[in-house]
N, C-alpha and C positions, 0 to 999 in steps of 0.2 A: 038614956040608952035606947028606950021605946022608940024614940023617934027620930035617933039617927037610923034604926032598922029600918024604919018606915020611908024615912027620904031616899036611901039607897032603893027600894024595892019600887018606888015611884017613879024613881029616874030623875032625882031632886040635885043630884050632883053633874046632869047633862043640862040641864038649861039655868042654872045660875052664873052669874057676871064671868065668874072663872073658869067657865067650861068650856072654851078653847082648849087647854091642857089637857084633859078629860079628855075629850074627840080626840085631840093627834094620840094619845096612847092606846085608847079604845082602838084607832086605825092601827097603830103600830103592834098592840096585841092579835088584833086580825089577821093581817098580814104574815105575822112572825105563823099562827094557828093554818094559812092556808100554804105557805111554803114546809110544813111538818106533812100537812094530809101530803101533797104532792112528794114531798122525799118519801113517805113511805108506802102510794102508791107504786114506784117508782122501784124502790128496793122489792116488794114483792111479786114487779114482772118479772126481775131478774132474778128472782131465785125460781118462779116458773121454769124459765126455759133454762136454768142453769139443770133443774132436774129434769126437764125434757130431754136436753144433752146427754146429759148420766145416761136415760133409758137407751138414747138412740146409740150411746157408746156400747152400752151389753148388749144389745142386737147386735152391731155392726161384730162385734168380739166373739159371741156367738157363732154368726156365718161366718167369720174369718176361719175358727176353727174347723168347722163342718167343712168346710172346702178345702181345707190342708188335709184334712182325713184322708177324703175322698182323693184329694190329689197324690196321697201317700202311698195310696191304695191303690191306685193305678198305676204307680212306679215300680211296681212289685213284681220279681220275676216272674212267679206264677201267674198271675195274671195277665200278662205279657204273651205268655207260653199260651195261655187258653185263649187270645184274640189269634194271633198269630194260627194258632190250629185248625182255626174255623177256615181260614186262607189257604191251607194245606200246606205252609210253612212247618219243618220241623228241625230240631235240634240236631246240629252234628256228631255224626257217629265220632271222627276220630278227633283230637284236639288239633285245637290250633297250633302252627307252628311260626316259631321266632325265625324273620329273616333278618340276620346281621350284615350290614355292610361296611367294609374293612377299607378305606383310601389311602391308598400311597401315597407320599408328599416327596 
């Protein structure tokens, strides 16, 4: 038992008659170990920017709001009345009145 430990830890199963089989799976273990690093480099940019996205969404969702306010708020008669004031614009004493037009056929 001692000394199959010993020949693996040597490297006794790379250079005997049979170690062509040996090297092609050692390469094929590789390989398979450096296309995992790369998937999972891979997977972790994309969950970067997938959370950089999120952030840029609740900004953008943020000012979306802020500027609906603000736009809300400027639709507003009163507000309207105080721009208008400064102009010396002012409201109608009497109301408006409905003109009907009646055609004869």
């Amino acid at each position: 038992m001692k000394e199959k430990i010993y020949s693996v830890l040597k490297g006794g199963f790379l250079i005997n008659e049979d170690s062509f089989k040996n090297w092609r799976f050692m390469l094929f273990i590789v390989v398979l170990m450096l296309l995992m690093i790369a998937s999972s480099h891979s997977s972790d940019k994309k969950v970067m920017e997938i959370a950089k996205l999120n952030k840029e969404i609740k900004e953008l969702r943020a000012e979306f709001v802020d500027t609906r306010s603000i736009s809300m708020e400027l639709k507003l008669e009163s507000t309207i009345r105080k721009k208008v004031l400064d102009m010396g614009l002012k409201p109608s004493e009497n109301p408006p009145q409905v003109i009907r037009v009646v055609s004869k056929k």
